[in-house]
C-alpha positions in Angstrom: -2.0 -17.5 -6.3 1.1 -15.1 -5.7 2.4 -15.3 -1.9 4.2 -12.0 -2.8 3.0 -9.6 -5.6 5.6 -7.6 -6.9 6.1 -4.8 -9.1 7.2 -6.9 -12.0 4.7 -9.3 -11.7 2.1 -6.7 -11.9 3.9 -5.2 -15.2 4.1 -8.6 -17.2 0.3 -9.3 -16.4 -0.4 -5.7 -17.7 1.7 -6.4 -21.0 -0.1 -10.3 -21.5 -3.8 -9.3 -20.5 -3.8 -5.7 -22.7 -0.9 -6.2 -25.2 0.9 -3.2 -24.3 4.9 -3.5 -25.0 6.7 -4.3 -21.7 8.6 -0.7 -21.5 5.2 1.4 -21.5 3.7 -1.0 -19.4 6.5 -0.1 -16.8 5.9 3.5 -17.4 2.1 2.9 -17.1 2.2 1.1 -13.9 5.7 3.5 -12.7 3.2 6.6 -13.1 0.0 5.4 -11.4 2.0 4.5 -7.8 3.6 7.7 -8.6 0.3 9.4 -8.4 -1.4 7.2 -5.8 1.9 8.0 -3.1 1.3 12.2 -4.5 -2.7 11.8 -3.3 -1.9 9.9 0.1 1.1 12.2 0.7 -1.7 15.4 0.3 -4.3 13.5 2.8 -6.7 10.4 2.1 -7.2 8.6 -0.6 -9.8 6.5 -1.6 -9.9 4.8 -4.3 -13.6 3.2 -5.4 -14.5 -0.2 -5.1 -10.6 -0.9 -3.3 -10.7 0.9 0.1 -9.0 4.1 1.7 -5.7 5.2 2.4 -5.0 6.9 5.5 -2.5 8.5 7.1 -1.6 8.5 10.4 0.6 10.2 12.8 1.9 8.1 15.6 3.3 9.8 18.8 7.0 9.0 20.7 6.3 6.4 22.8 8.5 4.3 25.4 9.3 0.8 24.0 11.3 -2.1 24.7 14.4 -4.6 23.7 12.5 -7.9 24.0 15.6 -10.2 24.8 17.4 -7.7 26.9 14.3 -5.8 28.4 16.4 -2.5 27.4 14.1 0.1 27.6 14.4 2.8 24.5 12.2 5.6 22.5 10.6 4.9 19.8 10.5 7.6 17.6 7.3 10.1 16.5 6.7 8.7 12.7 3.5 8.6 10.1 2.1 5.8 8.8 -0.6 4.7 6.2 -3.4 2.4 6.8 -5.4 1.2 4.5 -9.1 0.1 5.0 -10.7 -1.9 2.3 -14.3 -1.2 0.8 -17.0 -2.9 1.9 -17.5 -4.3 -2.2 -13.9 -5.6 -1.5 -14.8 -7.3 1.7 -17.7 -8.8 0.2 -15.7 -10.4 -2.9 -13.5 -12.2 -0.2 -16.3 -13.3 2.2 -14.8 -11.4 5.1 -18.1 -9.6 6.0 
């Protein structure tokens, strides 16, 4: 098993398990995270069988330097959160 999953890992398993060259493969898998990041952008997203994406809007807050106890603000940002599907959980026995 893969400790990290990248990109390029995911386009040479696309080109050995369909037999698609390695260039369209790229564009293949270039142009679906294109399209999943436009649908989250616009709201949720979720995607059958995998789970939800979710954005969410975190507020300023008041944090702090752990080694010199500095107090500082961290800033108002979004995030995305993903939730996986309950067929998901299942798969992986974390039910």
């Amino acid at each position: 098993m893969v400790k990290n999953f990248k990109k390029a890992d995911l386009i040479k398993n696309l080109n050995k398990t369909s037999g698609f060259s390695k260039n369209f493969s790229k564009k293949l898998i270039n142009d679906l995270i294109k399209i999943l990041l436009q649908n989250i952008k616009s709201g949720n997203l979720t995607v059958k069988n995998l789970g939800t994406f979710k954005i969410l809007e975190k507020k300023e807050r008041l944090g702090r330097n752990p080694k010199t106890k500095d107090p500082y603000i961290i800033s108002a940002r979004k995030t995305v959160r993903f939730t996986p599907s309950q067929k998901l959980l299942k798969i992986y026995n974390y039910e």
